[in-house]
N, C-alpha and C positions, 0 to 999 in steps of 0.2 A: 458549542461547548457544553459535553455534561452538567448535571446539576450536582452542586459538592455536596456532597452526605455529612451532617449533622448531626450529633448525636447528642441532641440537650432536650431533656425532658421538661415537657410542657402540664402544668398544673391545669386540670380539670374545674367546672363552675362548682362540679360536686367534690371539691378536695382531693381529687386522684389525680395521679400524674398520670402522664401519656408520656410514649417512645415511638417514632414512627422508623418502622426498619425499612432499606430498597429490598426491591427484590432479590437483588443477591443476598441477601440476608436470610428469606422470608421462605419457612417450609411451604410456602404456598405457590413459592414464583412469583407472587405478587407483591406491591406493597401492603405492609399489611402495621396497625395500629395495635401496639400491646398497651395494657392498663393493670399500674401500681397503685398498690393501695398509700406509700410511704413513696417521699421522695427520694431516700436514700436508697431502696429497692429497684428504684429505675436508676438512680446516679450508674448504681453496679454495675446491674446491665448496660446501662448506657458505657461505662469503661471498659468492660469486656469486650463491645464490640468494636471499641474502637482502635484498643490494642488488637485486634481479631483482623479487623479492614486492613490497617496499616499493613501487618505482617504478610495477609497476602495478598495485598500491589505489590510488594517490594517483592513474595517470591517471585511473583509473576511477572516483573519489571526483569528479575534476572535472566527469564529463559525469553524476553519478547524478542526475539529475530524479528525479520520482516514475514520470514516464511511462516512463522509462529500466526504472527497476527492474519495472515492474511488468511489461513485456513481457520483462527478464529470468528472472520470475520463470513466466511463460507458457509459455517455450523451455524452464524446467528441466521445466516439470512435462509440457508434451510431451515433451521425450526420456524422463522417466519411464514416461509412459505407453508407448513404442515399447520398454520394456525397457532402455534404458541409465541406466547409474548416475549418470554425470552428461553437464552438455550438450558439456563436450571430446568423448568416448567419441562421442555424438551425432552432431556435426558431422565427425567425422575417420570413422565410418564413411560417412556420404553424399558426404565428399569422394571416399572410396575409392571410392564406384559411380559419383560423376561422372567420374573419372578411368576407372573400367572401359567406361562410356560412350564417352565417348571414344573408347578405343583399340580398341573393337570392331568396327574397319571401315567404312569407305566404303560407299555405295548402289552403288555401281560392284564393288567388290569381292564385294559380295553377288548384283548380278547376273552378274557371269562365271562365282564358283560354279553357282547355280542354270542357267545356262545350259550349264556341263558337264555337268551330273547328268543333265539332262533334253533336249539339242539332237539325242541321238540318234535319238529319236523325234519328231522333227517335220517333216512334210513342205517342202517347199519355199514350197508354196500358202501354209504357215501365219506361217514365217518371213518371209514377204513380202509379206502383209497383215497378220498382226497384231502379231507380234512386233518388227520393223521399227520401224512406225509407236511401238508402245508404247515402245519404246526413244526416240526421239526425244521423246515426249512427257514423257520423264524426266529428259532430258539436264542438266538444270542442278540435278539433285539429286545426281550422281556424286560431288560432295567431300564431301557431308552424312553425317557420321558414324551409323551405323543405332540405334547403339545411345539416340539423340536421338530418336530418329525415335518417338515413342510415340504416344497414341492421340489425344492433343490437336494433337497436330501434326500428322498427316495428316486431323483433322477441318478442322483451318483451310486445309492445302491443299488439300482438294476442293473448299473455299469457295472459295478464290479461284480454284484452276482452271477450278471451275465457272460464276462470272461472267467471265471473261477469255474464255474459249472457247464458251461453250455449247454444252458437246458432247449429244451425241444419247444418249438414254436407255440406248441401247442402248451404245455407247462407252463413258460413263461409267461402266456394270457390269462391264462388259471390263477395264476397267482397274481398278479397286478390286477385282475378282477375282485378276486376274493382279500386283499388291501384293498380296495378302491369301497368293497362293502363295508369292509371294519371302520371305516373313517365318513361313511356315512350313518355310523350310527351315532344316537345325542349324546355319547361321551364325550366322542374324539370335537363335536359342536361345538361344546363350549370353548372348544379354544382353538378354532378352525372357523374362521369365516366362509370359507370352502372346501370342499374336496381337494385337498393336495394333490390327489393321483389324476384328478379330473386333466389336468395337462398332457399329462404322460401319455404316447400313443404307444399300442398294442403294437406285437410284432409280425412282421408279414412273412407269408413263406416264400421262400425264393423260387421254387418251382410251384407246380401243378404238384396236390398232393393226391396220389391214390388211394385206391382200398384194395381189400383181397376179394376177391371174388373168386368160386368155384365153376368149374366149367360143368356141363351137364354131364361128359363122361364121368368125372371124379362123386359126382354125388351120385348117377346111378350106380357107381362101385360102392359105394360104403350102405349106399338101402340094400343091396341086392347080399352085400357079405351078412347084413343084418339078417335078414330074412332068411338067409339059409344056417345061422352061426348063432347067433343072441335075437332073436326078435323083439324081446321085452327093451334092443333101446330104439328101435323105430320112431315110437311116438317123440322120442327128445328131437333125433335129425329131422322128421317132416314137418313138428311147430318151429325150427329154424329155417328149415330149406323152405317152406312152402308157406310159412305164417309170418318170417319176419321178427319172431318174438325174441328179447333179449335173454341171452342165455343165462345168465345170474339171477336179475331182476324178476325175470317171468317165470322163462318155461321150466327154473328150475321149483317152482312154485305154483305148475299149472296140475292142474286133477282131469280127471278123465269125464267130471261128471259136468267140466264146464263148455265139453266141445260139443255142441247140438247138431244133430244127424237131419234132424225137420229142418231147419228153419236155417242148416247148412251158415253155424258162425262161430265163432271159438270167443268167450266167456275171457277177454285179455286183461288181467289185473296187475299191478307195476308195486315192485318196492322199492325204485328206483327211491319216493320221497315217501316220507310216510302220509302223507297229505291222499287220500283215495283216491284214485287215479283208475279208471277202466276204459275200457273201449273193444268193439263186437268186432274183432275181423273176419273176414268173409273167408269161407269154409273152400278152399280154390278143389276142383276135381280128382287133381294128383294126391294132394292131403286126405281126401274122403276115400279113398281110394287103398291108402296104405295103412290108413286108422280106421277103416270099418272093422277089423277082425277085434279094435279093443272096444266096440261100440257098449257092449255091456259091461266093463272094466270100470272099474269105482277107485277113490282114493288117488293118490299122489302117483304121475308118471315115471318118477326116477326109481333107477332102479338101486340094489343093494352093490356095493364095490365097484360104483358108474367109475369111477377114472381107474380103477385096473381096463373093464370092459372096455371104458371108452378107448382106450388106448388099444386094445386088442386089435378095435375096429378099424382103430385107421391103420394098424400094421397090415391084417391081411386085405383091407382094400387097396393098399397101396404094391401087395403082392399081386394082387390080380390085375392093376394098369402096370405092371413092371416097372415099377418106379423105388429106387432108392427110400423116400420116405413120401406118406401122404400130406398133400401140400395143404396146412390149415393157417391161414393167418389169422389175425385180428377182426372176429368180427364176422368171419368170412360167410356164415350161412345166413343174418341175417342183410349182409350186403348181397348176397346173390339174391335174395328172394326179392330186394327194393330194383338191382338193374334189371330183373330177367321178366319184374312186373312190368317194369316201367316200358320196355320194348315192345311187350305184350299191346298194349294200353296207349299205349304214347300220341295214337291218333284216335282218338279218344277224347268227348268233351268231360273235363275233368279230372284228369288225369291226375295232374298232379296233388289238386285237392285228396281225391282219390287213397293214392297211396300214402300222403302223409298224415293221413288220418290211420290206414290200417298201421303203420310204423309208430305211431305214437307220437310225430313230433311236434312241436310248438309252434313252428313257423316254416316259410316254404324254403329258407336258405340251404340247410342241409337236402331238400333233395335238389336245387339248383347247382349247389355245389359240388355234389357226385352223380345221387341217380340219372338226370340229363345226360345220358351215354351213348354210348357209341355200341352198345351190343343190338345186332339182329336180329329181324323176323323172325330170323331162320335160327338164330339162337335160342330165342324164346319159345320157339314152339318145339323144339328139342327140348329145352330142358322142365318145359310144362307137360310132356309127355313122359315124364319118366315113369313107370308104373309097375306094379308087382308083377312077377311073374307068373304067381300062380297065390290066387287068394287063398287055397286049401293050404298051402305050404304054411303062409305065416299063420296058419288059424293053428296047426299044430306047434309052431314052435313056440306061440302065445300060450297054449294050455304046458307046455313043458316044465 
């Protein structure tokens, strides 16, 4: 049997009374001892609470079903197991973390953070494909409080995001990445014992993904239209076709005075991050070959109205293979230059070191995951042959 609760005030040796409240009483959860200076100040309280007890046993006497009690009796013996003595103690600490919840910031205020810590180093390229686009894609999470945001909830918003949109495999890991950064930084910490996204697994593609790759015929069409039609855009197609360099990031930001004719290496600088990033790639035959005529050429390779030009050029090269339109996908020159090396090379010790050093990448997954191809000897030394027709020709259409 309980112990019955008392509510008579006990007279102190120093003249103060005492009230001992149970813990159902006690903003502590526990029991806890108050002290009157007057006995009449404890009498009060002592009546307050005991018209307070009474009135709710008896609410509580009205709703006791048995189902009542028995899941009260469920909640005691969870918060026991969680360590608390009783279910007040229980419930006023998860109040306290829902309320720490809460007050732990906006989605918006977590990305401003993270976006001072880390904007200094990102190139402009990046800010304005990826970060951009991610930002919008978040926009109606700005008021959502982060410290809600736990790992059942961003599993249910991939779900829906991911039937709403059906973004591309490649997107969807982008962005569950770049969440997965935001909530490791020390805002989202303080009210995250862990990464909420760290659960969440990334998306697979259901096939084998390709790339675009150029065939030798198609690139000797568009150097060869160059050379007889605009010469000045040579130098762009051959640090694609023959250097591998990214067409945004680099070659559109490569000079002439960084390709060295001695010592046969091309001067590769990346504004991929703004963090200095460089690396020498090796100056291959075909390349030396079709950019000797701009050997004493200074200053920045692109030319004036490159996308009217560049467009010219795949139109009349793609008149000269009789083809409806010239076929350019994604990427495609500097993916032809990573398989048509890799063929080259492939029996080769180092190979892959090799190439993914001249490509720029971080790690050997990207060329596992494509350059390892299927293209031939006999492709590769086709389209490592491709060559001017006549040096004299692009020398004059260089001074034009």
């Amino acid at each position: 049997m309980g112990r019955v609760v008392k509510f008579a005030p006990k007279k102190l040796k120093s003249g103060k009374w005492q009230l001992n409240l149970p813990p159902l009483m006690s903003d502590t959860g526990k029991r806890k001892r108050v002290v009157f200076d007057t006995k009449e100040k404890a009498q009060e309280r002592a009546n307050f609470m005991k018209d307070w007890h009474g009135s709710k046993l008896r609410g509580l006497a009205r709703h006791a079903s048995p189902e009542f009690i028995l899941e009260a009796l469920d909640c005691q013996e969870a918060a026991a197991a969680m360590g608390f003595d009783t279910l007040k103690a229980a419930f006023s600490a998860m109040s306290r973390d829902y309320e720490k919840r809460n007050s732990s910031g906006t989605f918006r205020e977590l990305v401003t953070a993270f976006e001072a810590d880390h904007k200094a180093n990102w190139s402009k390229n990046y800010i304005a494909k990826r970060w951009g686009p991610f930002l919008s894609r978040m926009a109606d999470l700005d008021d959502v409080p982060i410290g809600l945001q736990d790992s059942d909830y961003w599993r249910k918003w991939f779900t829906e995001w991911r039937r709403a949109n059906t973004p591309s495999v490649a997107t969807y890991n982008q962005t569950l990445g770049m969440i997965r950064a935001l909530f490791g930084h020390e805002k989202a910490r303080k009210s995250h014992a862990f990464n909420p996204l760290a659960p969440i697994p990334g998306a697979k593609e259901s096939q084998a993904k390709t790339i675009s790759i150029s065939t030798p015929a198609e690139v000797n069409a568009i150097l060869l239209w160059c050379q007889e039609n605009d010469a000045a855009l040579i130098p762009y197609f051959v640090l694609g076709f023959f250097a591998g360099m990214r067409p945004e990031a680099e070659i559109q930001h490569a000079t002439f005075e960084r390709i060295n004719f001695v010592t046969k290496t091309i001067d590769c600088r990346t504004t991929k991050t703004r963090k200095a990033s460089r690396r020498h790639i090796p100056l291959e035959d075909a390349a030396a070959a079709w950019l000797a005529p701009f050997a004493r050429r200074k200053g920045s390779i692109m030319v004036p109205n490159f996308r009217k030009r560049f467009d010219a050029a795949r139109v009349g090269a793609a008149a000269a293979l009789k083809l409806p339109e010239f076929p350019w996908g994604h990427d495609c020159m500097r993916h032809s230059y990573g398989s048509y090396w890799e063929a080259a090379h492939r029996n080769e010790t180092g190979c892959r070191e090799k190439l993914s050093y001249n490509m720029g990448h971080t790690s050997f997954k990207t060329f596992d995951q494509y350059y390892r191809n299927d293209r031939t000897e006999a492709e590769a030394k086709s389209y490592w042959s491709i060559m001017p027709t006549a040096a004299e020709g692009v020398v004059s259409m260089v001074g034009a």
